[in-house]
C-alpha positions as a LaTeX table, in Angstrom:
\begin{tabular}{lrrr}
\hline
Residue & $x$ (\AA) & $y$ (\AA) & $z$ (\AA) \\
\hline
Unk1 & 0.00 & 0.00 & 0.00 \\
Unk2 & 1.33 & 3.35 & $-1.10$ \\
Unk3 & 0.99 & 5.98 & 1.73 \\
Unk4 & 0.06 & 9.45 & $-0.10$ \\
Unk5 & 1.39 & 12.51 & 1.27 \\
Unk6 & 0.16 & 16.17 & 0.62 \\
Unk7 & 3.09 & 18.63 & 1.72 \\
Unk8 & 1.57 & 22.12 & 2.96 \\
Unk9 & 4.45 & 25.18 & 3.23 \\
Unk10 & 4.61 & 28.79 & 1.68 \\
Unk11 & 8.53 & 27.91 & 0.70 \\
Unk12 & 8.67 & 26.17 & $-2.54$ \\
Unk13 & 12.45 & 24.80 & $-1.33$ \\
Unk14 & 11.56 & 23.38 & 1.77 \\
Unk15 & 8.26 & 21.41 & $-0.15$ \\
Unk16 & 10.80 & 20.47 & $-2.77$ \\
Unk17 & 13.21 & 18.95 & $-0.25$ \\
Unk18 & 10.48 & 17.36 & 0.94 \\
Unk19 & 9.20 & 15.49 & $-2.41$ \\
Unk20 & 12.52 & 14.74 & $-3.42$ \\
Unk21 & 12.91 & 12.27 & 0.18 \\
Unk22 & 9.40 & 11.26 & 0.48 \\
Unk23 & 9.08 & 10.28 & $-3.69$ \\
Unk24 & 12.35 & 8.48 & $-3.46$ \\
Unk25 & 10.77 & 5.92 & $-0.52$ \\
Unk26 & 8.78 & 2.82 & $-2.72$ \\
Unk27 & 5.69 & 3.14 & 0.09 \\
Unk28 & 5.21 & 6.47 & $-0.31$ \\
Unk29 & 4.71 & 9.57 & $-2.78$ \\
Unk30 & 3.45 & 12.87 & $-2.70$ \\
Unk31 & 0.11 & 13.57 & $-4.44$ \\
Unk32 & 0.02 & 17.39 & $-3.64$ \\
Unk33 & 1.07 & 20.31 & $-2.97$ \\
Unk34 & 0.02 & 23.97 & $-1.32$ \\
Unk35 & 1.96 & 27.09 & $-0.40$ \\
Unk36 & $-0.84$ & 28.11 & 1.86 \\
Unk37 & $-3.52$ & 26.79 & 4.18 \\
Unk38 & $-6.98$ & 28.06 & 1.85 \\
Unk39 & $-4.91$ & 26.47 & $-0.94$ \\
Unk40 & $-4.26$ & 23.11 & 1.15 \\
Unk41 & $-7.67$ & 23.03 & 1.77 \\
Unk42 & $-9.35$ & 23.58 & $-1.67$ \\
Unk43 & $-6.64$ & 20.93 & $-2.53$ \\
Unk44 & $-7.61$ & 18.32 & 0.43 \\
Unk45 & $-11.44$ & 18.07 & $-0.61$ \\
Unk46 & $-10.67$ & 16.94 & $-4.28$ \\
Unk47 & $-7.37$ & 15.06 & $-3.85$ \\
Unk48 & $-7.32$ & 12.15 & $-1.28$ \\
Unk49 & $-4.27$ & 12.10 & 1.17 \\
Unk50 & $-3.30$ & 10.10 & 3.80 \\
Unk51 & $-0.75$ & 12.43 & 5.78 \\
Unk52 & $-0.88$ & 15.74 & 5.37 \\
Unk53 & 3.03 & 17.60 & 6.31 \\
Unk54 & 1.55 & 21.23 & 7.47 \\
Unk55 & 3.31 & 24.28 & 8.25 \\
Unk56 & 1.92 & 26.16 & 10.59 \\
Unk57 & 2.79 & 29.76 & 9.84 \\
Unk58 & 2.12 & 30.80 & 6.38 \\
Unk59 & 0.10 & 34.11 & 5.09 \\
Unk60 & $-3.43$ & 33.86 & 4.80 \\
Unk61 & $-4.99$ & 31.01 & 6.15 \\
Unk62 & $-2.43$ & 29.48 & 8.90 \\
Unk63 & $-1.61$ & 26.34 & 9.44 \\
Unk64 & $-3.86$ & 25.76 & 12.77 \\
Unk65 & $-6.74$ & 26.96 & 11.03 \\
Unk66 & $-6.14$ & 24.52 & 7.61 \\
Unk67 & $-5.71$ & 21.81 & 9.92 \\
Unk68 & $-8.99$ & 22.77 & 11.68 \\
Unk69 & $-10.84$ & 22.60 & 8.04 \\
Unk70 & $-8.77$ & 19.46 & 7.06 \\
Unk71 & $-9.56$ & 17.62 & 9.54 \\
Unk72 & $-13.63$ & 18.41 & 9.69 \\
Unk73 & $-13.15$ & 17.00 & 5.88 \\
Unk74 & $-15.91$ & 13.33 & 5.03 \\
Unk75 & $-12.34$ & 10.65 & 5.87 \\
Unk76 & $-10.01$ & 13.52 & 6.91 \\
Unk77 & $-6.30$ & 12.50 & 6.29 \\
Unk78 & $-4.43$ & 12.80 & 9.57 \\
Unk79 & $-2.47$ & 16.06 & 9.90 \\
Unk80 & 1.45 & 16.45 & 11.04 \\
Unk81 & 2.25 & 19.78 & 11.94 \\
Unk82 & 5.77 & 21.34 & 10.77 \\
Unk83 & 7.44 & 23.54 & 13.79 \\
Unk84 & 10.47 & 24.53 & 15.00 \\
Unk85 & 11.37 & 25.70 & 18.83 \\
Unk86 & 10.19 & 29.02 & 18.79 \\
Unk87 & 6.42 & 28.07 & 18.16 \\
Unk88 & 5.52 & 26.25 & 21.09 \\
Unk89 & 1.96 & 27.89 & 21.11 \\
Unk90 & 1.11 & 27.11 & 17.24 \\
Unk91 & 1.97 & 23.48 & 18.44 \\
Unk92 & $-0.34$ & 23.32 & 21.45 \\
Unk93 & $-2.93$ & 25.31 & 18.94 \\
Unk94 & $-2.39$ & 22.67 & 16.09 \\
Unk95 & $-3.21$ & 19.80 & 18.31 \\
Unk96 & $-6.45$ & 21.53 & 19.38 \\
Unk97 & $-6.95$ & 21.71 & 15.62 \\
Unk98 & $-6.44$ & 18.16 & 15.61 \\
Unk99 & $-3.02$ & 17.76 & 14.57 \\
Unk100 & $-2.35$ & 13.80 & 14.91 \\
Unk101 & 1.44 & 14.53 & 15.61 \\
Unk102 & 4.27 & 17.20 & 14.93 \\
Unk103 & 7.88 & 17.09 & 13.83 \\
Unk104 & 10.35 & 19.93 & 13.75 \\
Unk105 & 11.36 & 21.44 & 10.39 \\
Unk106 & 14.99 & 20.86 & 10.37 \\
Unk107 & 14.47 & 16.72 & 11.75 \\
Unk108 & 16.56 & 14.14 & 9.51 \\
Unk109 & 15.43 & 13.02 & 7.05 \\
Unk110 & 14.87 & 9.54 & 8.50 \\
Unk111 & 12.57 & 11.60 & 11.23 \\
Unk112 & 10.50 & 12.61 & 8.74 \\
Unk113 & 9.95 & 9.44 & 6.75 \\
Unk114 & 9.05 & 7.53 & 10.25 \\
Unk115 & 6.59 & 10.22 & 11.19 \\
Unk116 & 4.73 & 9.96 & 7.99 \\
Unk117 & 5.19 & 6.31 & 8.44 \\
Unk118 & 4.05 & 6.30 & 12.44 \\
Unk119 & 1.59 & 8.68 & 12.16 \\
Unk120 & $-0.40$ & 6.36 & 9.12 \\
Unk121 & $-0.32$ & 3.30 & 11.26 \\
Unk122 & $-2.54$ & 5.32 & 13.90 \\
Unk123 & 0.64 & 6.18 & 15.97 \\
Unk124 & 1.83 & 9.65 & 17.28 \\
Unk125 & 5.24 & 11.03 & 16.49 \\
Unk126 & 6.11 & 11.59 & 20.11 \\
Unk127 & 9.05 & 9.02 & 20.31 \\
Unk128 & 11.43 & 10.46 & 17.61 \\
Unk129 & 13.80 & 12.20 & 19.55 \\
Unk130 & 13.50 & 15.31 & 18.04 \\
Unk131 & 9.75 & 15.45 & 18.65 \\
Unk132 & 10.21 & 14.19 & 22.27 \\
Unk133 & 12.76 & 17.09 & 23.16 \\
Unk134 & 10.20 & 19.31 & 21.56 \\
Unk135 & 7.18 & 17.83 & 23.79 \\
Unk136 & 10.30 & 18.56 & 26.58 \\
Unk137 & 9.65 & 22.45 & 25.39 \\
Unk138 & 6.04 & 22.22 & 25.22 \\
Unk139 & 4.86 & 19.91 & 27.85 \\
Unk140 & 4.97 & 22.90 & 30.55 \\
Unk141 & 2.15 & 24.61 & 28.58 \\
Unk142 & $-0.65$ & 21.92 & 27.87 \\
Unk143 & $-1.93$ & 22.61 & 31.46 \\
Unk144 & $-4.46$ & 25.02 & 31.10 \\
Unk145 & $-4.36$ & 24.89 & 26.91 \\
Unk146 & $-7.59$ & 24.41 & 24.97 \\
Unk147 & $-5.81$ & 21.53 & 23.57 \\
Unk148 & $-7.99$ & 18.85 & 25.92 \\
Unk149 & $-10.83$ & 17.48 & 25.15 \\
Unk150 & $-13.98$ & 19.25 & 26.12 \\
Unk151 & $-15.85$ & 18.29 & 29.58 \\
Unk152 & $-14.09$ & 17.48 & 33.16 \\
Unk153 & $-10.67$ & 16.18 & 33.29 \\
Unk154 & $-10.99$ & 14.24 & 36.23 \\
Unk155 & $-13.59$ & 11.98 & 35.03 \\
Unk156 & $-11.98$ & 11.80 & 32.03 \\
Unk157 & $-9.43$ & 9.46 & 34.01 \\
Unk158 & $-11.41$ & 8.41 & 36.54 \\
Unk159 & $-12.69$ & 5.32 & 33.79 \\
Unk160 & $-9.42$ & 3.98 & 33.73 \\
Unk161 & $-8.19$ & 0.94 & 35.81 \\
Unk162 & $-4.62$ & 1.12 & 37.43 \\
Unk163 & $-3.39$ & $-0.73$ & 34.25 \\
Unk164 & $-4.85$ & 1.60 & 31.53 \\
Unk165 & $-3.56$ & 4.52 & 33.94 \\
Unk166 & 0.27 & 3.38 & 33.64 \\
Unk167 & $-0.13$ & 2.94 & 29.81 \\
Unk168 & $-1.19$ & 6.28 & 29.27 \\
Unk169 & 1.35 & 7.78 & 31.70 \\
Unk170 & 3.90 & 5.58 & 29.04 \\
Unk171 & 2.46 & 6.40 & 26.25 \\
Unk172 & 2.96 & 10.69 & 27.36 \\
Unk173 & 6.62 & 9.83 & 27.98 \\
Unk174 & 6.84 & 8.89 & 24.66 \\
Unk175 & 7.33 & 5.33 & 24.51 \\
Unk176 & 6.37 & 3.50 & 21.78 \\
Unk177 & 3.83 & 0.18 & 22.06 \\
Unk178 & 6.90 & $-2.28$ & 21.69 \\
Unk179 & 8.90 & $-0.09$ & 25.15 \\
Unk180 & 5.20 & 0.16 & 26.55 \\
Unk181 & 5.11 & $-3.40$ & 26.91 \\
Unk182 & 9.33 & $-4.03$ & 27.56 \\
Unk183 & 8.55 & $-1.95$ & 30.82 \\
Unk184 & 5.16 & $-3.08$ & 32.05 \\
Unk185 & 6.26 & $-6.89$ & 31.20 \\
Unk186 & 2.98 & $-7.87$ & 29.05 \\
Unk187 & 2.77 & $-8.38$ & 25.05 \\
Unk188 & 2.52 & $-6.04$ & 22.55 \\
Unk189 & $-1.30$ & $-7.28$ & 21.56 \\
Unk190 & $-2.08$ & $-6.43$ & 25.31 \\
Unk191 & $-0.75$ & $-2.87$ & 24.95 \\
Unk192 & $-2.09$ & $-1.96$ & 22.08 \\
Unk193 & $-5.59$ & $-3.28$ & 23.07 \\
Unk194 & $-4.96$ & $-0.73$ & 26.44 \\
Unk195 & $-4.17$ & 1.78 & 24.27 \\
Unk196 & $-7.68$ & 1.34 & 22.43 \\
Unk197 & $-9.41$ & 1.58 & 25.32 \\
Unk198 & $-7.27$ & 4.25 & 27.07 \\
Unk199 & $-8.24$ & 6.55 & 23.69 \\
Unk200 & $-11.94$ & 5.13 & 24.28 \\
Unk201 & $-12.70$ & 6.04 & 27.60 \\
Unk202 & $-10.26$ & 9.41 & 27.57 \\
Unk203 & $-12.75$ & 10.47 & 24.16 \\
Unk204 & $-9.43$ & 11.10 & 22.29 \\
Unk205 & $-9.02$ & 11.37 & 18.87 \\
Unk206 & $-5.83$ & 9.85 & 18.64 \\
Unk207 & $-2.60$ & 9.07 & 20.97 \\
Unk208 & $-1.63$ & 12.63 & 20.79 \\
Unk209 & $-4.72$ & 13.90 & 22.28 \\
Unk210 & $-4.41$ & 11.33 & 24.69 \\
Unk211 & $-0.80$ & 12.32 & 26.01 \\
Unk212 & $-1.79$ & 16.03 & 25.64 \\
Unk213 & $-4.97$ & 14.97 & 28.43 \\
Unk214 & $-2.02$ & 13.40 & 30.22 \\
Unk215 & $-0.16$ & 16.48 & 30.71 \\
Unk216 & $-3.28$ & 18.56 & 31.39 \\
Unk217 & $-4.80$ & 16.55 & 34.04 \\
Unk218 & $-0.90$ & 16.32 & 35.82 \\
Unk219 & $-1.10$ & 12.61 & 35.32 \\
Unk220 & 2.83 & 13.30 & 33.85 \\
Unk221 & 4.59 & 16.65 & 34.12 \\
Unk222 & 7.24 & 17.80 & 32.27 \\
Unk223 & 9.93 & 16.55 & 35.21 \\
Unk224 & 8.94 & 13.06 & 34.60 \\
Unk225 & 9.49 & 13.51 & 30.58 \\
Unk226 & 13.22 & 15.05 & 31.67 \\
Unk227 & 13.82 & 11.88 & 33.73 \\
Unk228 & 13.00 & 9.43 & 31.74 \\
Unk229 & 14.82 & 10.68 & 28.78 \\
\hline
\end{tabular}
């Protein structure tokens, strides 16, 4: 199966970098591109994508609000923003939009392909390292962001049983399903059906909007990222 990727960013270079990595990879290809988010829009409702790389400053129609149309599109591809350090608050705005992940601009190449990759498969991006040192940055300002999901936190948590509880707490310290179940000593089938019900019960979207609920609610703060990377 051939992943399709739409690349969204007002600099023709950095989009042509882009193709030139992504169309060299056999499981993936680029089937569009916008230098702006109306234009990444318009695109999105005639040409079907399944990961959409979005920038999230460009003129005109940003990046949080093309993600916020995007994603309200019938079978909305899932949306990875593009950031770099000194946009912490377009990231924590993005994933209100309903970013499924986000990756900083200048991440190997090898980042990017994974995140595409990761992000496909129903995954966040959170355990590249370059994204976890960036969820270092950000992680202090999720509590108290409109990036949650809507009603009260605590019962949002209160559904989960001890087990489901450590899960999420691994899955906002950016583990991936395979370390999830390495450090809780249980399969990878059993993690990933915790995960499923974590995202259930929590009402998130995806594993992103789970971790940022994490962070919120002060399930995991930012000191327990630092020592466990």
């Amino acid at each position: 199966m051939t992943i399709r990727v739409a690349l969204v960013d007002d600099q023709q270079m950095v989009r042509a970098g882009f193709r030139m990595v992504i169309d060299s990879q056999p499981d993936l290809t680029v089937v569009g591109e916008a230098g702006d988010g109306a234009a990444a829009v318009a695109m999105l409702r005639s040409t079907p994508a399944d990961v959409v790389l979005m920038d999230v400053r460009m003129p005109g129609t940003d990046g949080i609000e093309a993600t916020r149309q995007v994603t309200a599109l019938p079978d909305p591809p899932r949306v990875v923003v593009l950031t770099t350090f000194d946009l912490d608050e377009y990231v924590v705005a993005a994933i209100g939009a309903g970013a499924s992940g986000f990756l900083l601009k200048d991440a190997p190449p090898e980042e990017m392909l994974a995140a595409v990759r990761t992000v496909h498969a129903g995954d966040s991006v959170i355990a590249a390292s370059s994204t976890r040192r960036l969820l270092q940055h950000v992680a202090p300002m999720l509590r108290g962001s409109a990036a949650a999901p809507a009603g009260g936190e605590g019962a949002e948590l209160g559904e989960l049983t001890p087990r489901e509880r450590e899960v999420l707490v691994q899955m906002a310290l950016g583990a991936t399903n395979t370390e999830i179940a390495g450090r809780l000593f249980v399969s990878e089938a059993t993690v990933k059906t915790h995960v499923g019900r974590v995202l259930a019960k929590t009402g998130s979207r995806d594993r992103v909007q789970a971790v940022v609920l994490a962070y919120r609610t002060g399930l995991v703060s930012p000191a327990d990222l630092l020592r466990d990377a």
